[in-house]
N, C-alpha and C positions, 0 to 999 in steps of 0.2 A: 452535434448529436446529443438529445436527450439521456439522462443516466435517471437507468433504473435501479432502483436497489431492490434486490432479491434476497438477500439475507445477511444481518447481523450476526458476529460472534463476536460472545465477552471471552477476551485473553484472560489468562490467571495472573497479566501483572494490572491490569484493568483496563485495558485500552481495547479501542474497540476493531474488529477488522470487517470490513464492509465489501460487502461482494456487490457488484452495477453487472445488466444485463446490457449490453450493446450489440447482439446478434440481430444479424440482417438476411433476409433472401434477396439471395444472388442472381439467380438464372433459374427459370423452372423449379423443381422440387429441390433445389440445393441453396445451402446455408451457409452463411459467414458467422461460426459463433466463437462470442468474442463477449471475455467475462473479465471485467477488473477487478483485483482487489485491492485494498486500500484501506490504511490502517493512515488519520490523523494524529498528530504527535503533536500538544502544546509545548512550546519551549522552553517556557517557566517552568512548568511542574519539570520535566526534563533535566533542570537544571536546577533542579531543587536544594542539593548541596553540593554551592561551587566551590567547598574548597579544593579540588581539587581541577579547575579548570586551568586549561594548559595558557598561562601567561595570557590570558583575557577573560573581563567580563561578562557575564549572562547578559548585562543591559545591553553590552560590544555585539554582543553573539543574536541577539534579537533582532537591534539595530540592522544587521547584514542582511540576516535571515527571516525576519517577520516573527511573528507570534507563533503563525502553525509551520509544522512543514507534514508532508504527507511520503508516507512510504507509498509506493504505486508499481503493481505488477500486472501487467497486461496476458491473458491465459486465449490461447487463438488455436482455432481449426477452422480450415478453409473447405469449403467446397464439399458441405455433409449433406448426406442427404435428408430430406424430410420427416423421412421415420426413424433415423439415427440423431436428429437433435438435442434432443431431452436427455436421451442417455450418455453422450460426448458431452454436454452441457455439465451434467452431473460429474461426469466423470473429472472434467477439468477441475472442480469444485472437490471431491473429494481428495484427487493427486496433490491438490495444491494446500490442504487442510493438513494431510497425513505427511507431506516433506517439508511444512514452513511454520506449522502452528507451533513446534517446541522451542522455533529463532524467535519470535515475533513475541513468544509469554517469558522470553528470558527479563529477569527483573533491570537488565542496564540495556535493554534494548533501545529503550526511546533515547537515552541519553549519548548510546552511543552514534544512533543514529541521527541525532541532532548535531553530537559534533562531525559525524563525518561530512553533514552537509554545508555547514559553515566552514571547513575546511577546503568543499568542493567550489564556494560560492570566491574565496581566495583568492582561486584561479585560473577565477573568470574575468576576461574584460569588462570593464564598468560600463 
């Protein structure tokens, strides 16, 4: 499935959160809408000051994990109707602004979430 992007927002730590259009019609006048958002995390900058990385290196930490990694949250309603789209569209878009914009502009956000992913990548079969 092609990703649309519909709107950019600058976080206040500077990263950016990126909202894709994936809604589809379903059956007659009803709708699968379906909005991701997605905030890219460089790893470097992330790990800008390792002195405090837990007994591994940024290089280690890349190595596992790649360069980027991406925070990615999937926002779903099923089965809306035609004249309800736009407004449930929006709405998924504002709930998800108004309960995740103040996690996501925290200034150790990317780094935390950089390490949580190489801790997750761990303990994963190779």
């Amino acid at each position: 499935m092609e990703e649309k992007q519909i709107r950019t927002v600058e976080l206040e730590n500077h990263l950016r959160l990126n909202f894709y259009d994936h809604s589809k019609k379903i059956a007659g006048d009803r709708w699968f809408v379906s909005v991701t958002a997605k905030v890219d995390i460089q790893v470097a900058d992330a790990l800008s000051a390792p002195d405090d990385l837990p007994n591994v290196s940024a290089d280690e930490i890349r190595e596992k994990i790649g360069e980027t990694v991406a925070f990615e949250k999937k926002l779903e309603r099923n089965f809306v109707s035609e004249g309800e789209k736009d407004e449930v569209f929006e709405n998924l878009l504002t709930s998800f602004l108004s309960n995740t914009r103040s996690y996501l502009s925290l200034p150790e956000f990317s780094r935390r979430f950089v390490l949580r992913a190489y801790q997750t990548s761990l303990n994963q079969p190779s």
